[in-house]
N, CA, C and O atoms as a CHARMM CRD file, in Angstrom:
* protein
*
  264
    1    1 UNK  N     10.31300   5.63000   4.66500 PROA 1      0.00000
    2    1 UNK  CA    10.22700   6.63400   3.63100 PROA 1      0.00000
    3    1 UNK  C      9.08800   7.58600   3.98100 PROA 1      0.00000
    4    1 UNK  O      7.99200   7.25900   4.43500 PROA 1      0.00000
    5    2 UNK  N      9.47600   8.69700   3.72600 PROA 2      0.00000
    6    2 UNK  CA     8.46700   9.79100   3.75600 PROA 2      0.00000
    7    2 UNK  C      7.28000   9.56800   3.08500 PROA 2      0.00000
    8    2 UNK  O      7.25800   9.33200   1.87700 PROA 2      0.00000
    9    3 UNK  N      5.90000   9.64800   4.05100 PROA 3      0.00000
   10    3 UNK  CA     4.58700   9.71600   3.16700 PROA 3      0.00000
   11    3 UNK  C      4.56900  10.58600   1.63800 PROA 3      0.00000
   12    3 UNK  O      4.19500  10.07700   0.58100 PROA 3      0.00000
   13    4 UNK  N      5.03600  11.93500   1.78500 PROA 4      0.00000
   14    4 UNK  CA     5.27900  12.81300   0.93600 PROA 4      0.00000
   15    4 UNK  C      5.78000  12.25100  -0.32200 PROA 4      0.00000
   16    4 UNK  O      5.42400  12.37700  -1.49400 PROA 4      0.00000
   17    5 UNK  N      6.51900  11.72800   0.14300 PROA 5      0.00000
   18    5 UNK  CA     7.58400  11.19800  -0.94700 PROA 5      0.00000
   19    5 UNK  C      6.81300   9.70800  -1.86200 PROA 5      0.00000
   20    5 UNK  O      6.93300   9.32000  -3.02400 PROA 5      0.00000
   21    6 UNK  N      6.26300   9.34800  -1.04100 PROA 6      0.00000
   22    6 UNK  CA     5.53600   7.73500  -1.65000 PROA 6      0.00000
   23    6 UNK  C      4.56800   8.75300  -2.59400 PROA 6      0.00000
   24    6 UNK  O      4.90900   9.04700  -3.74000 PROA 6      0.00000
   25    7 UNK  N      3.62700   9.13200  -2.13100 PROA 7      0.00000
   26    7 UNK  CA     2.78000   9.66700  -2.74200 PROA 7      0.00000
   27    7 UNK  C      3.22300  10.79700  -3.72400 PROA 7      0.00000
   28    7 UNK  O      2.42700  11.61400  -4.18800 PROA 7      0.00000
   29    8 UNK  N      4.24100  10.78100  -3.93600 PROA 8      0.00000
   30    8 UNK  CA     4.49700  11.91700  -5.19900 PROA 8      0.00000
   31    8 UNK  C      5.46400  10.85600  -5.79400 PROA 8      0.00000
   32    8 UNK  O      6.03400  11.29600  -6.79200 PROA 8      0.00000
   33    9 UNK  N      5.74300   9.83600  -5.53300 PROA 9      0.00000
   34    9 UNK  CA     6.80200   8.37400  -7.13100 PROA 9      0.00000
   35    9 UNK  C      5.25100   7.51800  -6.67700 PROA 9      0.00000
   36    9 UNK  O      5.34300   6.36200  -7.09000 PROA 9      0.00000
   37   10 UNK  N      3.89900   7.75200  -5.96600 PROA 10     0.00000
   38   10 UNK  CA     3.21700   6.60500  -6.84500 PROA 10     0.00000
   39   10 UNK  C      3.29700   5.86400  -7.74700 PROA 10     0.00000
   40   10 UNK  O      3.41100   4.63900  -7.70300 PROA 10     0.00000
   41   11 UNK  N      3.23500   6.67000  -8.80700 PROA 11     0.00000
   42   11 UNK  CA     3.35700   6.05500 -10.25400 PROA 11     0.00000
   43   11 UNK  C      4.08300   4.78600 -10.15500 PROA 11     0.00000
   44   11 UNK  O      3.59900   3.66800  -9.97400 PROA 11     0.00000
   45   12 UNK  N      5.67900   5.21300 -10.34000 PROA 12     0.00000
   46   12 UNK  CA     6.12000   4.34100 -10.12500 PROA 12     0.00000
   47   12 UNK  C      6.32900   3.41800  -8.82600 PROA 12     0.00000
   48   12 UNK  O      7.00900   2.40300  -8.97300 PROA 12     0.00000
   49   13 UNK  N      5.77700   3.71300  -7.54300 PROA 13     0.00000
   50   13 UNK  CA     5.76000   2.56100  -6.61300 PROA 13     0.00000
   51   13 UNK  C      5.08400   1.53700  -6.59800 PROA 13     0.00000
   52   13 UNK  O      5.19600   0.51300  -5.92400 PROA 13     0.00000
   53   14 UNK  N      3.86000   2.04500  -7.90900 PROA 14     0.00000
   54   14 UNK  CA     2.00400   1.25300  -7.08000 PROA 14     0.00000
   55   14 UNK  C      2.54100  -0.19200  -8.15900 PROA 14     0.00000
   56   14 UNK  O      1.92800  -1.25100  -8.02000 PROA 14     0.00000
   57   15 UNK  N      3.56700  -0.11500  -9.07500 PROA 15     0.00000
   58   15 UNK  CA     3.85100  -1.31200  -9.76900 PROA 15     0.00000
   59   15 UNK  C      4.14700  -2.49400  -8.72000 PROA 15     0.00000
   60   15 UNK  O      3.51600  -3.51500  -8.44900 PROA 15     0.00000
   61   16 UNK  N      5.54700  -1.87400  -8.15800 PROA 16     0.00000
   62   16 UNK  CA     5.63600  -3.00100  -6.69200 PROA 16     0.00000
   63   16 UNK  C      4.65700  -3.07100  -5.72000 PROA 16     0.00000
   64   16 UNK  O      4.35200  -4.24600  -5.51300 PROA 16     0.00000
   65   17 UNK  N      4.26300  -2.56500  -5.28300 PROA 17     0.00000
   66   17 UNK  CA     2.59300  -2.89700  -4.44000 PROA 17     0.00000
   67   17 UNK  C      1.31300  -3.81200  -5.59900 PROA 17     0.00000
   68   17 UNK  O      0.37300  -4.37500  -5.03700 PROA 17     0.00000
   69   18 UNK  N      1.38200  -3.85300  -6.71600 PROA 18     0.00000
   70   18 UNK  CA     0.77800  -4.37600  -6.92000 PROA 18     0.00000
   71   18 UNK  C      1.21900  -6.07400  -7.03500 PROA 18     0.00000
   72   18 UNK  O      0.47100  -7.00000  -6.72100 PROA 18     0.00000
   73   19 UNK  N      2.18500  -6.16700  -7.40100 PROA 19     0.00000
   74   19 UNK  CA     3.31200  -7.04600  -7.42600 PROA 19     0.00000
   75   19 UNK  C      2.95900  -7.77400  -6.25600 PROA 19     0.00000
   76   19 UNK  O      2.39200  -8.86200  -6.16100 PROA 19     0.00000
   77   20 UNK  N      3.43400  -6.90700  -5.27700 PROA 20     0.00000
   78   20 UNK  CA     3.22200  -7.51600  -3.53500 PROA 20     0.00000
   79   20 UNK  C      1.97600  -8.32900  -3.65900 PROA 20     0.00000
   80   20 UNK  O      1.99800  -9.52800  -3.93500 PROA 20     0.00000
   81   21 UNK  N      0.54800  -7.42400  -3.38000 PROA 21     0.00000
   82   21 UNK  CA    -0.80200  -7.23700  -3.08300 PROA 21     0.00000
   83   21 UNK  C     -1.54000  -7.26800  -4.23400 PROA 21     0.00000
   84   21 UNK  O     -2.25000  -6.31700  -4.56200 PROA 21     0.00000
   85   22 UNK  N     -1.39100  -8.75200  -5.18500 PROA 22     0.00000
   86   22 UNK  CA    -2.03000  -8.64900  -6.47600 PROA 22     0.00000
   87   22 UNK  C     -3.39500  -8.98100  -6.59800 PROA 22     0.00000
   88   22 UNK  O     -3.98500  -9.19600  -7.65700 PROA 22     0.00000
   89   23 UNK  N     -3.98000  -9.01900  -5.18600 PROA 23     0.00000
   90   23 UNK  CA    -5.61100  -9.13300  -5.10200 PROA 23     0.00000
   91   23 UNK  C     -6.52300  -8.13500  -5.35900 PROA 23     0.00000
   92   23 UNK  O     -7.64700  -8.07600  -5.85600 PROA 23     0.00000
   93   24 UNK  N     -5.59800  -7.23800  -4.80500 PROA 24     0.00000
   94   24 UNK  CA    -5.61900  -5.69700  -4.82700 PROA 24     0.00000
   95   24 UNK  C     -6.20900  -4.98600  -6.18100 PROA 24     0.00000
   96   24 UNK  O     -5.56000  -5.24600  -7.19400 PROA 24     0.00000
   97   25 UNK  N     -7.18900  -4.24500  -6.32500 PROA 25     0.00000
   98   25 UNK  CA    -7.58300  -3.63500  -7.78600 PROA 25     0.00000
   99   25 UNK  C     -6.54000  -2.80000  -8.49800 PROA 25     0.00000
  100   25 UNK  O     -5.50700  -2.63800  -7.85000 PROA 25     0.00000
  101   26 UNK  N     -6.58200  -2.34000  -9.47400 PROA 26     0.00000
  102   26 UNK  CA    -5.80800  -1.18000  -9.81500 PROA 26     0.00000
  103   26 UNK  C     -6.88600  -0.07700  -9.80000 PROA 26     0.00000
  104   26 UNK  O     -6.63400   0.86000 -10.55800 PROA 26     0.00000
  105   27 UNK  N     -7.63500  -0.01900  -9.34000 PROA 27     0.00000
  106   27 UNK  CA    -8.94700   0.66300  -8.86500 PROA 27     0.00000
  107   27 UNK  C     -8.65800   1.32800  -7.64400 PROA 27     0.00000
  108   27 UNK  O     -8.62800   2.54900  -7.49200 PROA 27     0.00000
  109   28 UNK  N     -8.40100   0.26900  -6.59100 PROA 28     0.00000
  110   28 UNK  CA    -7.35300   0.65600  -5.30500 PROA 28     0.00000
  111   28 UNK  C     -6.34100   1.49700  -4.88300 PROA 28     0.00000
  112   28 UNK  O     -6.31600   2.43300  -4.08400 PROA 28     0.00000
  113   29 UNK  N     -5.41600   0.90800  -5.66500 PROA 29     0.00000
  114   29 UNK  CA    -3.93400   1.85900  -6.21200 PROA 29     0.00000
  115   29 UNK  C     -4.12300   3.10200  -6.72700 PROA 29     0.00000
  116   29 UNK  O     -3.70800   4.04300  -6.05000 PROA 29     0.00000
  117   30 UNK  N     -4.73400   3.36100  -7.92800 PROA 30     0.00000
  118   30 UNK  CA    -5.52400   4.30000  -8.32600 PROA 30     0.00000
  119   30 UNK  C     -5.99700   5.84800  -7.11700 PROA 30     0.00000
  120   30 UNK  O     -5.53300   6.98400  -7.01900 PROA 30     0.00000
  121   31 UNK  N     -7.17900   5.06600  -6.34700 PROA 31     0.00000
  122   31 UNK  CA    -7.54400   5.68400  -5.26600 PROA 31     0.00000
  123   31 UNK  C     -6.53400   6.28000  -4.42100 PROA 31     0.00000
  124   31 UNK  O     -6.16900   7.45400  -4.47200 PROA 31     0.00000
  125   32 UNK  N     -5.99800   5.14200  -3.43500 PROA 32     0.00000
  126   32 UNK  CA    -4.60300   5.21400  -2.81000 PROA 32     0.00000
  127   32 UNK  C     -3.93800   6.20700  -2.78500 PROA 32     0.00000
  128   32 UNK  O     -4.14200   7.06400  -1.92500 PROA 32     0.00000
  129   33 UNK  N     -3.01100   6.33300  -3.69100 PROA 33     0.00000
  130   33 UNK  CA    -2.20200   7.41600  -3.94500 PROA 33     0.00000
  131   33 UNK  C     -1.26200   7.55000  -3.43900 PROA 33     0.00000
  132   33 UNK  O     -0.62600   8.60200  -3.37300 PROA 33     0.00000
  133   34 UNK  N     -0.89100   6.19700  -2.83700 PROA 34     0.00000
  134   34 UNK  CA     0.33000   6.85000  -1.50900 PROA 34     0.00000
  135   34 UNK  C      0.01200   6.66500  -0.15100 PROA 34     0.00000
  136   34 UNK  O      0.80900   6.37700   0.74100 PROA 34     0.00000
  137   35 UNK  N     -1.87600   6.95000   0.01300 PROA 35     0.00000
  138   35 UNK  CA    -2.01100   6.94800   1.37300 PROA 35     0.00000
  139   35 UNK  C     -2.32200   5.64200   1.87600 PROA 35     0.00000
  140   35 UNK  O     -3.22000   4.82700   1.66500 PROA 35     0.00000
  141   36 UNK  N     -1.09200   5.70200   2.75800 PROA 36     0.00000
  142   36 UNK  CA    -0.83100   3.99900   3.75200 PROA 36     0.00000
  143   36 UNK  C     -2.03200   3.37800   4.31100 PROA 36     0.00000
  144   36 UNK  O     -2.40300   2.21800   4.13000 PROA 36     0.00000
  145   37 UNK  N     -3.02700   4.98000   5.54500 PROA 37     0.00000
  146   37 UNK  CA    -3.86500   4.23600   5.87000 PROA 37     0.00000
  147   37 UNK  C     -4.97100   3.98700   5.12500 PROA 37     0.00000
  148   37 UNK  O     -5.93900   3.61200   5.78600 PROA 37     0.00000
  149   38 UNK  N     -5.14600   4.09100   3.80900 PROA 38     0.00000
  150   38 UNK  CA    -6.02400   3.80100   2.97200 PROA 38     0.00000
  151   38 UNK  C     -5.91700   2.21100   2.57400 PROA 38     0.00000
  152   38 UNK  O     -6.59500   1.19800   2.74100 PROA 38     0.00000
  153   39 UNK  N     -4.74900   2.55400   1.99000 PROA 39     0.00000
  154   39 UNK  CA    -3.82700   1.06900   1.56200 PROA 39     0.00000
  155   39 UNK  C     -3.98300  -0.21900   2.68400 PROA 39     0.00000
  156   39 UNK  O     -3.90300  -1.35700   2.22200 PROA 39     0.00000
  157   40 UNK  N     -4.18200  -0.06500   4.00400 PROA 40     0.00000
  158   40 UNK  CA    -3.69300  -0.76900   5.18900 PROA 40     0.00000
  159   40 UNK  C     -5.60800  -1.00700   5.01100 PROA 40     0.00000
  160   40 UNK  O     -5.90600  -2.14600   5.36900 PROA 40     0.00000
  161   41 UNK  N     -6.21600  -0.59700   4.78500 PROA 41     0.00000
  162   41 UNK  CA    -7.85900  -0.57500   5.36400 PROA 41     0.00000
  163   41 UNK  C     -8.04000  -1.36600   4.04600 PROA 41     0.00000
  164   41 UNK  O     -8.45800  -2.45500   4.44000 PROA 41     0.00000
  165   42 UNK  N     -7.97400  -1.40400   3.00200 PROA 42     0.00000
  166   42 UNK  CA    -8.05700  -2.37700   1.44800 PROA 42     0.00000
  167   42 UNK  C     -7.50300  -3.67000   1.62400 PROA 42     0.00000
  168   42 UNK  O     -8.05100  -4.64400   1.10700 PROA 42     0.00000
  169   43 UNK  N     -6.34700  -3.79000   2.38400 PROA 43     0.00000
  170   43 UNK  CA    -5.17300  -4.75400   2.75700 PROA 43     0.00000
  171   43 UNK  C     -6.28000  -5.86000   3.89100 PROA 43     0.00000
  172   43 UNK  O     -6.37800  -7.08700   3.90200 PROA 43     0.00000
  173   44 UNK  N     -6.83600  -5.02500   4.57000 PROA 44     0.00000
  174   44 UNK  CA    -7.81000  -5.58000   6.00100 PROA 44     0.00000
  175   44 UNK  C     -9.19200  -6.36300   5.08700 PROA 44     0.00000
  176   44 UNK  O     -9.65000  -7.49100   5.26800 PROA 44     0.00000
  177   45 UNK  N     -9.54400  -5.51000   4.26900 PROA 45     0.00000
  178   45 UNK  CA   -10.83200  -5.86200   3.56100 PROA 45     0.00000
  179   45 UNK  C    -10.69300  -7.32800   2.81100 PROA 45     0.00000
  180   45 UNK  O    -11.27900  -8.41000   2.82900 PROA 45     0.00000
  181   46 UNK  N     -9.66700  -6.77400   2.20200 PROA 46     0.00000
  182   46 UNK  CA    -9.14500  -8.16100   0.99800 PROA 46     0.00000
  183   46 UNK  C     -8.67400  -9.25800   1.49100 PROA 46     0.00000
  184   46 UNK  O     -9.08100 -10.28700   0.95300 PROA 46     0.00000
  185   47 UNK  N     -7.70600  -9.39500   2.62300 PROA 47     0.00000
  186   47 UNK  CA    -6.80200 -10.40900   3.27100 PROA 47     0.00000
  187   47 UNK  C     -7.85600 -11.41500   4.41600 PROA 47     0.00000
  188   47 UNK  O     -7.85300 -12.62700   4.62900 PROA 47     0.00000
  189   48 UNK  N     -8.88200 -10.06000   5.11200 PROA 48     0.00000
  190   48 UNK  CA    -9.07500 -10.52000   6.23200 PROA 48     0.00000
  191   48 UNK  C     -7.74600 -10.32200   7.27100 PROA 48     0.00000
  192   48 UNK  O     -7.44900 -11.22300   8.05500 PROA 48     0.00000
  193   49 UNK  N     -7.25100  -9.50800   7.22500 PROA 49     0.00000
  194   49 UNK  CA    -5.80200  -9.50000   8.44500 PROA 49     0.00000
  195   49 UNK  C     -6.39900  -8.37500   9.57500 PROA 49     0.00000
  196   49 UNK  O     -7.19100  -7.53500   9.15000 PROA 49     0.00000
  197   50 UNK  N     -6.17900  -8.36500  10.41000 PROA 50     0.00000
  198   50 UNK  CA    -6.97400  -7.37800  11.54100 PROA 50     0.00000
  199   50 UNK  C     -5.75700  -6.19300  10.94300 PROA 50     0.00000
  200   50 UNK  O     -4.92600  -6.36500  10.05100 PROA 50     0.00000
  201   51 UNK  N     -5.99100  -5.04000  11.73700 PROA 51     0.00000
  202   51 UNK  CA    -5.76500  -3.85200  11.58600 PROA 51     0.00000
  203   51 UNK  C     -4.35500  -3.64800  11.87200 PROA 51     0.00000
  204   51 UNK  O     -4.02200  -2.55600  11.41200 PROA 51     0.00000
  205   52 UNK  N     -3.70700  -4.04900  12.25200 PROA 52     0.00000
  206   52 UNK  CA    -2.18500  -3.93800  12.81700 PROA 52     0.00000
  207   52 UNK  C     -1.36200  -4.82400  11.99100 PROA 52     0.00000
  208   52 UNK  O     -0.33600  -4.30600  11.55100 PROA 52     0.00000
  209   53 UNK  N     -1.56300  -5.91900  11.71700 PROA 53     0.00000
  210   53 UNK  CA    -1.54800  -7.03600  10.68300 PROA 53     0.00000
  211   53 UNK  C     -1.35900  -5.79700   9.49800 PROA 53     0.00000
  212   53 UNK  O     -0.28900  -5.21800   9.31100 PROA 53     0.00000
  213   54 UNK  N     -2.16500  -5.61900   9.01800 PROA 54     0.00000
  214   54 UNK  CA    -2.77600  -4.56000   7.79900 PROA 54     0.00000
  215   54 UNK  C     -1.30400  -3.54200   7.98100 PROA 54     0.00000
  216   54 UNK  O     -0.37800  -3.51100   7.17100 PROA 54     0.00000
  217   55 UNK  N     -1.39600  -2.77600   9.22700 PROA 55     0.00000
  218   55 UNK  CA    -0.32300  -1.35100   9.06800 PROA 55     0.00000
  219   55 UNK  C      0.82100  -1.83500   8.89700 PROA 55     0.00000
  220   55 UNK  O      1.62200  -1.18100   8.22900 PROA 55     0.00000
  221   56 UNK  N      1.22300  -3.15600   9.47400 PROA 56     0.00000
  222   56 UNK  CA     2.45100  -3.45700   9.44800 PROA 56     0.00000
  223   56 UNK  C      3.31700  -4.11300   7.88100 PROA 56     0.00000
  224   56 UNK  O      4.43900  -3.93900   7.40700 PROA 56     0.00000
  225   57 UNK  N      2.05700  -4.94200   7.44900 PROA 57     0.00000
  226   57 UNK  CA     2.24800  -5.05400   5.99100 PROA 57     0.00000
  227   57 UNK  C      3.21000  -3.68200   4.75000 PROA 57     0.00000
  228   57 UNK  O      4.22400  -3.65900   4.05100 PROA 57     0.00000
  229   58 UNK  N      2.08600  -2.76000   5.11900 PROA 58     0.00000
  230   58 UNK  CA     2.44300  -1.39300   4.60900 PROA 58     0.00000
  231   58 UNK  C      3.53500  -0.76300   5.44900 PROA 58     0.00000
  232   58 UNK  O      3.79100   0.41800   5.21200 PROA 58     0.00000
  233   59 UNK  N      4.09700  -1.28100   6.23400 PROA 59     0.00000
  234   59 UNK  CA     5.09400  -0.38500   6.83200 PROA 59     0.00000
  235   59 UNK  C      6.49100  -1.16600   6.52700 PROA 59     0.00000
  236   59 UNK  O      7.56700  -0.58800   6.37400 PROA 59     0.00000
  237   60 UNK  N      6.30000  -2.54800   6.46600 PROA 60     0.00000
  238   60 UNK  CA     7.23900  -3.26600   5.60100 PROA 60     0.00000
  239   60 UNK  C      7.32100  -3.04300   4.33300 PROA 60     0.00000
  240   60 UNK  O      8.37100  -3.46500   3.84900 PROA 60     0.00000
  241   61 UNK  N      6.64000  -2.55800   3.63300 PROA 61     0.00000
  242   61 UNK  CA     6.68800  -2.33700   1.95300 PROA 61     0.00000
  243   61 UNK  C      7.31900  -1.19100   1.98800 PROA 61     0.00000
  244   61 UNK  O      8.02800  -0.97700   1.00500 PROA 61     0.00000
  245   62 UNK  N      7.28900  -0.22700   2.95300 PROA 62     0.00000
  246   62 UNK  CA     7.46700   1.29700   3.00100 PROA 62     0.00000
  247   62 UNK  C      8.89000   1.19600   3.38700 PROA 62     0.00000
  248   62 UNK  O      9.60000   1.99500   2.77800 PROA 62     0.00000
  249   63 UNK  N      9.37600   0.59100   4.05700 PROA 63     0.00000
  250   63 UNK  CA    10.51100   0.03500   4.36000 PROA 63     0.00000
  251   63 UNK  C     11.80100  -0.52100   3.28900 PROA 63     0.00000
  252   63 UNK  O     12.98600  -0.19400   3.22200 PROA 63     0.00000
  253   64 UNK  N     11.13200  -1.32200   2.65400 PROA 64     0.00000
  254   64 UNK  CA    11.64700  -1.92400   0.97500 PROA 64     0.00000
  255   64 UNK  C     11.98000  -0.74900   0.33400 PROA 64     0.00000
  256   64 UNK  O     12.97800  -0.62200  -0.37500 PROA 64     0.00000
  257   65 UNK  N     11.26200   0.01500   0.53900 PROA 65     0.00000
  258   65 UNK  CA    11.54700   0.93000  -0.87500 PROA 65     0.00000
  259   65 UNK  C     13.01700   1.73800  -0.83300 PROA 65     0.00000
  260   65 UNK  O     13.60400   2.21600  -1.80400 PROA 65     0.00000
  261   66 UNK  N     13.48300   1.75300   0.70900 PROA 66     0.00000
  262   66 UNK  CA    14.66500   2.49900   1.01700 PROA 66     0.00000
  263   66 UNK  C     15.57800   2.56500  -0.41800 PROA 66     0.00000
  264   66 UNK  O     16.65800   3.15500  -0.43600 PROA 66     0.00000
């Protein structure tokens, strides 16, 4: 899915991401907005998952949403 596009149905996406990633703040989401590599660097912080770990997470969620 188009970055563009995530970040303009936030609203309604950041419900399922939180769903997913419920460690996650709504503080986060909030911030976020859509942006993956933001999302992927919060994902690294919180999990402990190295950085690729992290993008790929978010690129599978980004994926779901088809």
């Amino acid at each position: 899915m188009n970055k563009d596009i995530i970040a303009g149905n936030w609203k309604q996406i950041k419900g399922k991401a939180q769903a997913r990633w419920g460690d996650l703040t709504d503080d986060v989401f909030d911030i976020a907005e859509g942006n993956s590599e933001y999302l992927a660097g919060k994902l690294q912080e919180q999990y402990g998952w190295d950085r690729e770990h992290a993008k790929r997470e978010v690129r599978d969620f980004e994926r779901g949403l088809h």
